[in-house]
N, C-alpha and C positions, 0 to 999 in steps of 0.2 A: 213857480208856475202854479198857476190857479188848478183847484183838483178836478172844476169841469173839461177843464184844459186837455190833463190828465185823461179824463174818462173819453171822449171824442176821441185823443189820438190812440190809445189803447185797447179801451174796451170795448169797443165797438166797431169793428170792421165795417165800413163800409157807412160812418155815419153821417161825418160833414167834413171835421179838416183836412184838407191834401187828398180827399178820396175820388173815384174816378165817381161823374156822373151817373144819374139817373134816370129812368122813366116808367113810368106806371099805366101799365098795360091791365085791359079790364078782358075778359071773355064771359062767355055765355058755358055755362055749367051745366051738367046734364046727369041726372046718377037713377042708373033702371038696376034694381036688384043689389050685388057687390059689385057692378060695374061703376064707373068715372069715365066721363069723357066731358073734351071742350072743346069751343067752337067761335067762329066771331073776333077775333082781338079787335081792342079798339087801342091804341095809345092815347092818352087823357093828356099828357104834358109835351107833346111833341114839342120841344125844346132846349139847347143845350143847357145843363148843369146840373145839378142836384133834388130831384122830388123823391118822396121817399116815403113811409109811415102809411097807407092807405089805410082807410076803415071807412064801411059801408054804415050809411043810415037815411032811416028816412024810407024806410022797406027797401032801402037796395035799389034806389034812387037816386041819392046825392052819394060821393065820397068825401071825406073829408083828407087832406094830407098835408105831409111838409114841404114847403120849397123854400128853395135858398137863393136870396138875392146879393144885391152887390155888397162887399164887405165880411162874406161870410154869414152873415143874417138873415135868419131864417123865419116864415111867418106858417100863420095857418091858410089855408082856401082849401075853398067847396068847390066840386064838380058837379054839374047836373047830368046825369046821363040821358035824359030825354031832349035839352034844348043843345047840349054839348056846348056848353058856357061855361067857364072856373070863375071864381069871384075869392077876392082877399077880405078874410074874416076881418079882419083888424090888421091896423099898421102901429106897430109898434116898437121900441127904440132896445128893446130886447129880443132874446131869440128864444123861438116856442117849438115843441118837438111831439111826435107822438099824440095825437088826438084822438081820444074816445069821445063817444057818444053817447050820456047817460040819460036816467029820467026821461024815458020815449023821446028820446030828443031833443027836448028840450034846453039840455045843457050838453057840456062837454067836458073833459079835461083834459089837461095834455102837462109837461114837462117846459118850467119855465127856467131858461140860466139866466140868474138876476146881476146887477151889476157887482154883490161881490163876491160872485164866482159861487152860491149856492145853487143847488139844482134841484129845487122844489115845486109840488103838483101843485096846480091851482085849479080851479073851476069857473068856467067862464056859461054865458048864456049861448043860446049857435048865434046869435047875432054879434058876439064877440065884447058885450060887454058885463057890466057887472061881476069882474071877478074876483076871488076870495081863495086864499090857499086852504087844500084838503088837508094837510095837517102843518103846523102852526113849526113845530120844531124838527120835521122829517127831513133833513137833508141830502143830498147827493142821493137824488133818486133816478137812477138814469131808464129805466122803463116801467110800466104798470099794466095794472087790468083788473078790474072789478070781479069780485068773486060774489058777492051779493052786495042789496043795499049798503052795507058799512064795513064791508073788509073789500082789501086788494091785496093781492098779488104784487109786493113792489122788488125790483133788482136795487140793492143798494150800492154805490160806486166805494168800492175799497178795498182793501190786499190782506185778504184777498174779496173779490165783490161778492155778496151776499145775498139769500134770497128771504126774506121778511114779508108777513102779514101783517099790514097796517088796520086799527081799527079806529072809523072817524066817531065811534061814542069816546072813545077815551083818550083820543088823539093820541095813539104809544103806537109800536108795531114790535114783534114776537120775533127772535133768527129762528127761520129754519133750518135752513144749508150754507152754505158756502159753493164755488165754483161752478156756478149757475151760465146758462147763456140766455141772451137776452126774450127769446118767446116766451111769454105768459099767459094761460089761455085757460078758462072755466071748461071743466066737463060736462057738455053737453046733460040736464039732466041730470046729473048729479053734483053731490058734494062735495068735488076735488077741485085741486088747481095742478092744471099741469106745465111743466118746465122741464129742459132742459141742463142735465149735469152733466158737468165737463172731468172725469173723475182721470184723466191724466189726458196730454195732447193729443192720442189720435181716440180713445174708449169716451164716446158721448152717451147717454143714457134718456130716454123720455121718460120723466118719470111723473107721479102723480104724487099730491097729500092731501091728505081731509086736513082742512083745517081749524076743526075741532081739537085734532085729537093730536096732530101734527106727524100721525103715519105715514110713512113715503113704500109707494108702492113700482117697482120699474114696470114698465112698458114695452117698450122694446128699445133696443139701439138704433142711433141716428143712421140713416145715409153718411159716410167717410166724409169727415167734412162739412156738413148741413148742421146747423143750427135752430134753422127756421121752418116754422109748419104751422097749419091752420088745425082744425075739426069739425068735419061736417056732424049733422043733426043726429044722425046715427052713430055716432063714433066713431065715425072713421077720418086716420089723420092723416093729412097730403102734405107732403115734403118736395124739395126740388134738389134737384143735382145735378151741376152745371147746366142744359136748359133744357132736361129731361123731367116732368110731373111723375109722381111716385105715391102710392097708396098703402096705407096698412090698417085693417080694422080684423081687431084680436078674437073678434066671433067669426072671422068667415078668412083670414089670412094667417100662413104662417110665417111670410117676410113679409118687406117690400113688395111691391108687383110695379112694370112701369105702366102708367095710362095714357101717358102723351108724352109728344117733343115738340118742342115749341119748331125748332127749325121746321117744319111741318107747318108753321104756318109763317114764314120767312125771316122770323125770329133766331138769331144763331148766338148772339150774347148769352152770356148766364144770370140766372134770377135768383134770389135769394129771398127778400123777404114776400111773404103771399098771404090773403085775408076773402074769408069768404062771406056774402053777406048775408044774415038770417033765414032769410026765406032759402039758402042754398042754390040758388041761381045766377050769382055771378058768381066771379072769384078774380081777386085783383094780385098779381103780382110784379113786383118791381125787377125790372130789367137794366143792366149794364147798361153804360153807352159803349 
């Protein structure tokens, strides 16, 4: 069995093989003081099967994400939220995962599995051509995220999976940790990356590291179960749990607090992964079917 094979059916709950469907719900985001609230859902893929990976760009304009067509194959497309049209970046005879949005826009990158079962980042233009891998010998990279111009944030796929800063001047990347979960996300503002540590089955931890210096600093503990969370501009990070929204910001919180339940807006599935867009007024998360 090929090790991407491996990492789909394993390490990643919920990512494409045998997994249950998706759909990628956007709302309108609102934050007065230490409140959070939402409002609006729009579903963007009304569709059966698999979309997944959302991220805003283009001031929180376009989305970008993954969908999976016939055969298991999955591409990238663009949502416009003003004309409410999806459009397929490119067609291609491989399958492409996880889209950022780098260089104002300008480009992107995302997670390619190549035909011989490597899982390497590449960087495309948003028009979906000209592309180029971010590093040359970095394999089995099963997620990412820009921490500045020339480091990321990468999960590497292995046993156990690991979490590595990759730098594109020297093209190497540094282990941090081990038993990582898949969110990856810059500290607002500051000089950290923060990730989720799995430090035995049910004990999850959020934690942070400079990656100067390579200090890890905890955060706070996951929701029982949650893996996945964004960060608004101010610090503060929103989690989901089963299809209840959940806050925590370390200046003005001393847990959890809940802010919303999606069944309240006739949403009763559960959501997991969620991505908010710069300017802080959307926030898109991916719902069950």
């Amino acid at each position: 069995m090929h090790r991407h094979i491996f990492f789909i059916l394993i390490f990643s709950s919920g990512y494409i093989y045998g997994q249950q469907g998706s759909e990628i719900y956007l709302f309108d985001l609102a934050i007065a003081l230490d409140n959070v609230s939402i409002a609006n859902p729009i579903n963007i893929t009304e569709r059966p099967g698999y979309d997944n990976q959302p991220h805003f760009y283009h001031k929180g304009k376009k989305v970008l994400f993954t969908s999976m067509e016939a055969g298991n194959h999955t591409n990238i497309y663009s949502y416009n939220l003003k004309s409410g049209k999806t459009k397929k970046i490119f067609n291609t005879y491989v399958s492409e995962y996880s889209p950022i949005p780098i260089e104002k826009d300008k480009y992107f990158t995302c997670i390619v599995v190549e035909e011989n079962g490597d899982q390497r980042l590449w960087k495309y233009k948003m028009n979906g051509r000209g592309r180029s891998p971010v590093f040359e010998h970095i394999k089995f990279v099963g997620y990412h995220c820009w921490i500045d111009d020339q480091r990321l944030g990468l999960f590497i796929v292995g046993e156990p999976n690991t979490l590595q800063i990759g730098n594109t001047i020297t093209g190497n990347s540094l282990r941090v940790t081990e038993k990582i979960g898949r969110a990856l996300h810059p500290m607002p503002g500051e000089n950290l990356l923060t990730f989720v540590q799995k430090k035995d089955a049910i004990h999850w931890v959020i934690k942070s590291v400079n990656p100067d210096n390579l200090v890890m600093t905890d955060v706070i503990d996951t929701l029982p179960g949650s893996e996945d969370f964004c960060i608004l501009n101010d610090g503060t990070f929103l989690m989901g749990q089963g299809n209840a929204l959940f806050k925590y910001n370390a200046k003005t919180d001393i847990d959890w607090s809940k802010v919303a339940d999606l069944s309240d807006y006739g949403i009763t599935s559960n959501f997991n992964r969620l991505t908010v867009s710069a300017n802080n007024k959307k926030l898109a998360v991916v719902v069950m079917e």
